[in-house]
C-alpha positions as CSV (number, residue, x, y, z in Angstrom):
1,X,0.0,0.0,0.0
2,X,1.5,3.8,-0.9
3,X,2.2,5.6,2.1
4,X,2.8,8.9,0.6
5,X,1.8,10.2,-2.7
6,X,4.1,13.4,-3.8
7,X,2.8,16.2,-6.4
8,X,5.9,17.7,-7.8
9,X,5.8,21.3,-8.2
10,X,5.3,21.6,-12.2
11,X,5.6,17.7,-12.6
12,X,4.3,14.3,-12.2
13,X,2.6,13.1,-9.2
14,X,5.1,10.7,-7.7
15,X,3.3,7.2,-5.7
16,X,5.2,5.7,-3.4
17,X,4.1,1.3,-4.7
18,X,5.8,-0.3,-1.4
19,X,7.3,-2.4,-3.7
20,X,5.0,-3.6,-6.2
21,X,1.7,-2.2,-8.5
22,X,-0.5,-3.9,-10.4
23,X,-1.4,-2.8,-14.2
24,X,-4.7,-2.7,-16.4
25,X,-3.2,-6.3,-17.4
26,X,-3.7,-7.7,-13.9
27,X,-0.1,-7.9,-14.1
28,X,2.2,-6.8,-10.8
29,X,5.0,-5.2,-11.2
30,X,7.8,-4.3,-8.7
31,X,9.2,-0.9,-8.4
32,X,9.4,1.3,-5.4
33,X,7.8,4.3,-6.9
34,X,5.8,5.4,-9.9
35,X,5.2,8.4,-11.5
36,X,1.9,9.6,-13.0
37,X,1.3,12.4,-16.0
38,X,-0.9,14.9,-14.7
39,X,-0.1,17.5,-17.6
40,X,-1.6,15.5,-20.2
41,X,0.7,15.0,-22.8
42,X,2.5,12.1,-21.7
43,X,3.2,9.5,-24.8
44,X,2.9,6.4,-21.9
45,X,-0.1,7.6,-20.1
46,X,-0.9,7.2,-17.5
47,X,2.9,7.0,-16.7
48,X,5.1,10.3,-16.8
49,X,7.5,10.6,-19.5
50,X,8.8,13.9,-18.7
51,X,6.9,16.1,-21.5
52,X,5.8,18.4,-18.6
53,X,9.4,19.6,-19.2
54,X,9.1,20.4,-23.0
55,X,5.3,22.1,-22.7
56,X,6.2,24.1,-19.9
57,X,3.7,23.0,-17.5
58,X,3.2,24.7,-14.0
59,X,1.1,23.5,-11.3
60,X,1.7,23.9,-7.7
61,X,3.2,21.0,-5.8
62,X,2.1,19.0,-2.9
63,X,2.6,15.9,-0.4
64,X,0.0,13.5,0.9
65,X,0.3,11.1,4.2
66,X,-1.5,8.0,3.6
């Protein structure tokens, strides 16, 4: 289960897994951490793939305590 959830300022939201996440698939994966789009013009959506960079995007950041 994720225990925090960071919103980077002009970035991605960043999910902490605990370890593993399971995909649309079914599938688990492991991995520590993922990182969502929330700009919206990510080619691996939902996953970021750093376009926030390229269009500029600004949003305010944030950290939630789960």
């Amino acid at each position: 289960m994720a225990d925090s959830i960071k919103v980077y300022e002009n970035g991605p939201y960043v999910i902490q897994t605990g370890g593993t996440y399971c995909v649309d698939s079914g599938e688990t994966k492991e991995q520590p951490a993922i990182a969502l789009c929330r700009c919206g013009q990510s080619e691996m959506k939902p996953f970021c793939d750093g376009n926030h960079k390229r269009v500029g995007f600004e949003a305010p950041g944030a950290e939630i305590t789960i």
